[in-house]
C-alpha positions as MATLAB code, in Angstrom:
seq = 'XXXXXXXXXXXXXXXXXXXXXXXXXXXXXXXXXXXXXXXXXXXXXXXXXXXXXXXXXXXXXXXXXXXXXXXXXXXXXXXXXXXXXXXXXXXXXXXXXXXXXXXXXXXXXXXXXXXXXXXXXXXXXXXXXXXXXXXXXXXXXXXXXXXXXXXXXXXXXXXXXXXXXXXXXXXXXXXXXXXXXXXXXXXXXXXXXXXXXXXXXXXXXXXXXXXXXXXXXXXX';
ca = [
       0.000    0.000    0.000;
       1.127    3.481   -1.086;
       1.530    5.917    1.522;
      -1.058    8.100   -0.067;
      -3.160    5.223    0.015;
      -2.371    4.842    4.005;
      -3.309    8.358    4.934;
      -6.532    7.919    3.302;
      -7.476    4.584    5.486;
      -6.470    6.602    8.642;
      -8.141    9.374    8.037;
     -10.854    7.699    7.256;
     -10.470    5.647   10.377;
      -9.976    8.544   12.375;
     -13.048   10.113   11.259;
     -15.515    6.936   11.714;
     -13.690    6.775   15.322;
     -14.906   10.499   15.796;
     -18.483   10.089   14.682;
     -18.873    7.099   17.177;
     -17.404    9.221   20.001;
     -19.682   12.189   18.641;
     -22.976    9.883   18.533;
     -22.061    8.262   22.077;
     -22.083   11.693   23.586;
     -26.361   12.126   22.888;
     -27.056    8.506   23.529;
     -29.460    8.466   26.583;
     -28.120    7.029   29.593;
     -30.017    4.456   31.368;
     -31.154    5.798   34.691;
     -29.949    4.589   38.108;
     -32.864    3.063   39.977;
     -32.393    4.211   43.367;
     -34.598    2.039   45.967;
     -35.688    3.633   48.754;
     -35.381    1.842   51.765;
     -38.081   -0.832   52.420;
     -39.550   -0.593   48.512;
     -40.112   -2.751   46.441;
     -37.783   -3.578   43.112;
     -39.235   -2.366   40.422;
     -39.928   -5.790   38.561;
     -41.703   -7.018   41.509;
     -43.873   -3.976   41.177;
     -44.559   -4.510   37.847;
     -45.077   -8.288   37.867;
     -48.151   -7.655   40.586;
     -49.821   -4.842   38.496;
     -49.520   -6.992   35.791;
     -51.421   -9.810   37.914;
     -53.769   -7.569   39.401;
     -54.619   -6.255   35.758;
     -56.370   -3.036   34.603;
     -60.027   -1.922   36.003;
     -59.105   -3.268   39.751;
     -58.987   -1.308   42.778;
     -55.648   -1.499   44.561;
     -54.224    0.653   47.870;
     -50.190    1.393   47.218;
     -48.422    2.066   50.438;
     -45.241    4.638   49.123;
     -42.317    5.510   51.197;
     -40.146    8.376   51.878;
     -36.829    8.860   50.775;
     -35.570    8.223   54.669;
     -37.658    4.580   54.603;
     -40.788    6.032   56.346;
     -43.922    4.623   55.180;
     -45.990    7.670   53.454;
     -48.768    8.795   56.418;
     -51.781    6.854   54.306;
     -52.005    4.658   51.755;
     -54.028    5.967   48.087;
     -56.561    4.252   46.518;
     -56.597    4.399   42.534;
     -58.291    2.318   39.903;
     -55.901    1.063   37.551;
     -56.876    2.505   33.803;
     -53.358    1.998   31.847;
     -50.404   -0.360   31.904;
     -47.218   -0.137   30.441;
     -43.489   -1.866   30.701;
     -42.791    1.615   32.302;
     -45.382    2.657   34.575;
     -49.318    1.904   35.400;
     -51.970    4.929   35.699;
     -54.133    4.509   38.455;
     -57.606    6.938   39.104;
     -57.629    8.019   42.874;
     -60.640    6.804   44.298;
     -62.062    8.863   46.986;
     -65.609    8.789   47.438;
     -66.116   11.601   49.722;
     -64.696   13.750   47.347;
     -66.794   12.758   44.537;
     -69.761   13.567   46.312;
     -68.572   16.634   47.444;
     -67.653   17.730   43.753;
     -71.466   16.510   42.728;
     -72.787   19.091   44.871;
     -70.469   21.593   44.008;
     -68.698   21.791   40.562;
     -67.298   25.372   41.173;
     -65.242   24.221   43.950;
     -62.039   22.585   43.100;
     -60.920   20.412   46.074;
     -57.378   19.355   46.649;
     -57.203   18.023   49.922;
     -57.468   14.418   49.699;
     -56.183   14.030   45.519;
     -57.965   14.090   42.805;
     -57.502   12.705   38.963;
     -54.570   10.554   37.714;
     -51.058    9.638   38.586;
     -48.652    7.593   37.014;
     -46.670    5.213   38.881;
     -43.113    4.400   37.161;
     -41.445    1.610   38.272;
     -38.617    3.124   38.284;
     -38.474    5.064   40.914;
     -38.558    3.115   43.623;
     -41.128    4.632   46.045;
     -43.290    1.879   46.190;
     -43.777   -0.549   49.422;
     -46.953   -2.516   48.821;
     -49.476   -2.593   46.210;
     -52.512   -4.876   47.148;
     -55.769   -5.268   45.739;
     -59.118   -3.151   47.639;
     -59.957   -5.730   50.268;
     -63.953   -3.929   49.385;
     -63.025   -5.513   45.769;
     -62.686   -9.063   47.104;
     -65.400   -9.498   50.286;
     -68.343   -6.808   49.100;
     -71.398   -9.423   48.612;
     -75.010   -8.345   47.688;
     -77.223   -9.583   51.103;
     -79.591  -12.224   49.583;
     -82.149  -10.314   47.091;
     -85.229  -12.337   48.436;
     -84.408  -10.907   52.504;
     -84.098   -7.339   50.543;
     -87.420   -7.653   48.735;
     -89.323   -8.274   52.083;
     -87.680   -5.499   53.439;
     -88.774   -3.465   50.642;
     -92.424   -5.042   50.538;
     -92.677   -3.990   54.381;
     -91.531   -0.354   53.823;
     -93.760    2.508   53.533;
     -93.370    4.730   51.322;
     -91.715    8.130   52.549;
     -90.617    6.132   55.420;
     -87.090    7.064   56.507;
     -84.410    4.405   56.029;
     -80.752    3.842   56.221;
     -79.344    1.985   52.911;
     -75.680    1.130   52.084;
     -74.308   -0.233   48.611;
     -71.238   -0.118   46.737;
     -70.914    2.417   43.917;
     -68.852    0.818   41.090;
     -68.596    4.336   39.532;
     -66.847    6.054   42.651;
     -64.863    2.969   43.630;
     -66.443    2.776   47.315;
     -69.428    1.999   49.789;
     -71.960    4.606   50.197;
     -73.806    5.172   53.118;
     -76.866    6.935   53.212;
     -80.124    8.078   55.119;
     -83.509    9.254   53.278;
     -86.757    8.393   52.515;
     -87.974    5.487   50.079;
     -89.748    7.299   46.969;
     -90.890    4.966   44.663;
     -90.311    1.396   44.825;
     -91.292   -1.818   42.432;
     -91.277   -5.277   43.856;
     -91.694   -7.074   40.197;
     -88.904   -4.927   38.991;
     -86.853   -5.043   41.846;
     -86.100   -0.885   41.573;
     -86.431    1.163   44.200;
     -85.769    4.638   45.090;
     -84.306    6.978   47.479;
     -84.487   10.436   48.284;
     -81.218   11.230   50.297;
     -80.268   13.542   52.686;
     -76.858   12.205   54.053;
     -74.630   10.351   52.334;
     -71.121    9.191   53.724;
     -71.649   11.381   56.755;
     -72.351   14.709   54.099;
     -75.550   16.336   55.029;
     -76.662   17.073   51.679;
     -78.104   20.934   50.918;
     -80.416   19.766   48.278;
     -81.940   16.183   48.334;
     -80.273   13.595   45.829;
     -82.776   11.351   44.268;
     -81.204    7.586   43.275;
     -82.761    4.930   41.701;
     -81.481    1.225   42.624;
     -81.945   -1.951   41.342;
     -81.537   -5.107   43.213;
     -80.030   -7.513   40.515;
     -77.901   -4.332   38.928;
     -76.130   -2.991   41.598;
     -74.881   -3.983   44.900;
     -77.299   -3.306   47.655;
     -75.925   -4.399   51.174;
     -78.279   -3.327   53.483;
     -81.858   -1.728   54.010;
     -82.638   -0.383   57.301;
     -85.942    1.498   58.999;
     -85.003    4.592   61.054;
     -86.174    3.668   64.299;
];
């Protein structure tokens, strides 16, 4: 080889050397995952969500940096996963019904919306599914029926059931409105609900097969 021919290879050389270097320099790093103490690693996270699966109610316990558990655990619904993270609704019942009455008023305390939960970094300590998810069972429709066939109406009962929309048990005291035996439908004019006293009556209709009724009660 000509020495021409040799400065051409090493320059050449030289140059596919730099553009590696150069190109190295922008590649994205992968990030340290930093566990905090007592959390969990992050494919252990993501191997229950995965179990649990989407449209379940779970309560995730996070910890501080220092290993202290966060004061309470939150409650989400879980809407999205992903090899990187899982999006969870917070659940918080009170709230909800608070919002219902008032839509002007934007409430904070207590969480609101979405968060996404990467895997990544490290917060989390437990992850378990709603224990209201796995032990809420209907009382037996027949018992419900006579309690409904004894009831007057505009008599003043106490009535719990589990609202699939806000994630939670609702427990409420009003008066029985309408009701229909052969149906199964009943319904209630409320006036508390979830310990709210309520400024303006909320009217909800029930059905005994459709939703999850769990108890009827007479005001005594």
């Amino acid at each position: 080889m000509s020495v021409g021919n040799r400065r051409s290879v090493n320059v050449l050389l030289h140059e596919e050397t730099s553009k590696r270097y150069f190109f190295n320099l922008f590649k994205k790093k992968k990030k340290k995952i930093e566990l905090r103490p007592g959390a969990m690693p992050p494919e252990k996270v993501r191997e229950i969500v995965k179990q649990i699966g989407k449209g379940k109610k779970v309560n995730i316990q996070r910890v501080e940096y220092d290993g202290t558990p966060e004061e309470k655990p939150v409650t989400v619904k879980i809407v999205d996963i992903t090899d990187e993270y899982f999006t969870g609704n917070v659940i918080n019942v009170e709230r909800s019904i608070k919002q219902e009455l008032d839509d002007r008023i934007v409430f904070t305390k207590g969480g609101g919306g979405t968060i996404d939960f990467y895997y990544d970094d490290g917060d989390i300590m437990s992850i378990e599914e709603d224990v209201d998810e796995q032990i809420i069972q209907q009382r037996n429709i027949e018992e419900l029926l006579e309690i409904l066939d004894a009831l007057e109406i505009n008599e003043e009962i106490l009535i719990s059931y589990y609202d699939e929309e806000k994630g939670g048990v609702i427990n409420g005291r009003g008066k029985l409105v309408e009701k229909d035996l052969n149906a199964k439908d009943f319904t209630v004019e409320f006036s508390v609900i979830n310990d709210i006293e309520l400024d303006k009556p909320k009217t909800i209709k029930l059905n005994l097969e459709k939703d999850i009724v769990l108890d009827i009660e007479v005001v005594l």
